[in-house]
N, C-alpha and C positions, 0 to 999 in steps of 0.2 A: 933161176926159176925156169921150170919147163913151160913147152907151150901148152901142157895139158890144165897145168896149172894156173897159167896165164887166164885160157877161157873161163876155168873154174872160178878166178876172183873176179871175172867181169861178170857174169853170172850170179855169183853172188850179190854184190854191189847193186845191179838193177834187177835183182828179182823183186821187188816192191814197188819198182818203175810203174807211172800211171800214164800208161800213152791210151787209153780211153778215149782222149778228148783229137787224136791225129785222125784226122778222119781220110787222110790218104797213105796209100802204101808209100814204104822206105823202103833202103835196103842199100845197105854200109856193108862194105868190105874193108877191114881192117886186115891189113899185111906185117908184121912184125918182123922188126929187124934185128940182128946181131942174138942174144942169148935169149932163151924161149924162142927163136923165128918160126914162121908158120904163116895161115892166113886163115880170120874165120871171118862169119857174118852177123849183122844186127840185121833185124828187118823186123818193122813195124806193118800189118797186116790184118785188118777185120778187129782193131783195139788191141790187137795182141803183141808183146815184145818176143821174138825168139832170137837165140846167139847160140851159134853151131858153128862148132869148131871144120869147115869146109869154105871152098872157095865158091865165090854166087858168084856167075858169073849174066845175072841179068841184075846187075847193083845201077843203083843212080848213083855212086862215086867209092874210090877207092880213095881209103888214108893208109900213110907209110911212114912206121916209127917205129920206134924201140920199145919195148913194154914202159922203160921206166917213162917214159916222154908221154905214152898213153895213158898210164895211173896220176901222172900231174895232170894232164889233163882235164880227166875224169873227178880228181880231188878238188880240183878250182886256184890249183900250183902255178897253173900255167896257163894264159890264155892260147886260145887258138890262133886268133890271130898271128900274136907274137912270135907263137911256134912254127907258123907257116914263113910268117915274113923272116927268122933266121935260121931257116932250112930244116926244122927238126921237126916239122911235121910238112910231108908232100901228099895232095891232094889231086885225085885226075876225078874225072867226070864232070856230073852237075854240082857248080858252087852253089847254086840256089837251096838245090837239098842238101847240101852239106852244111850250109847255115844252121838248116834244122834239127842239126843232130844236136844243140844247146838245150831244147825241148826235152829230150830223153834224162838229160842230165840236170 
């Protein structure tokens, strides 16, 4: 899977996303690792979702994984927690906002 590709199935997947009710800004930097690699953004903004395949560089956290470890993720394959605590998913920034990206999902 390329990375263009990548953003396009995440894209897909939360286009129907109801973030209405986050009454404060996000902003997720996902870094992808090994095939598809690249880095784009979630950011949560005035009720609105956008993911753009670019690096934000004013994010409250950055997550670092492989595509296939983010679509478990995202599918409910794979807790976060678990992913963090056996290294397949690395997390810098605020954990607090990072918490909240289970909201989106």
């Amino acid at each position: 899977m390329t990375f263009e590709e990548i953003v396009a199935k995440v894209r897909e997947i939360f286009k129907d996303a109801d973030v209405s009710k986050i009454n404060e800004h996000l902003a997720y930097q996902f870094n992808i690792t090994g095939e598809g690699e690249g880095a784009f953004y979630a950011e949560v903004k005035d009720g609105k979702l956008s993911i753009e395949p670019y690096e934000y560089y004013d994010r409250d956290c950055k997550f670092i994984c492989t595509a296939h470890v983010l679509f478990d993720l995202i599918s409910g394959k794979l807790d976060p927690v678990a992913a963090f605590m056996t290294g397949k998913l690395k997390v810098e920034g605020n954990l607090g906002k990072a918490m909240k990206l289970k909201e989106l999902m």
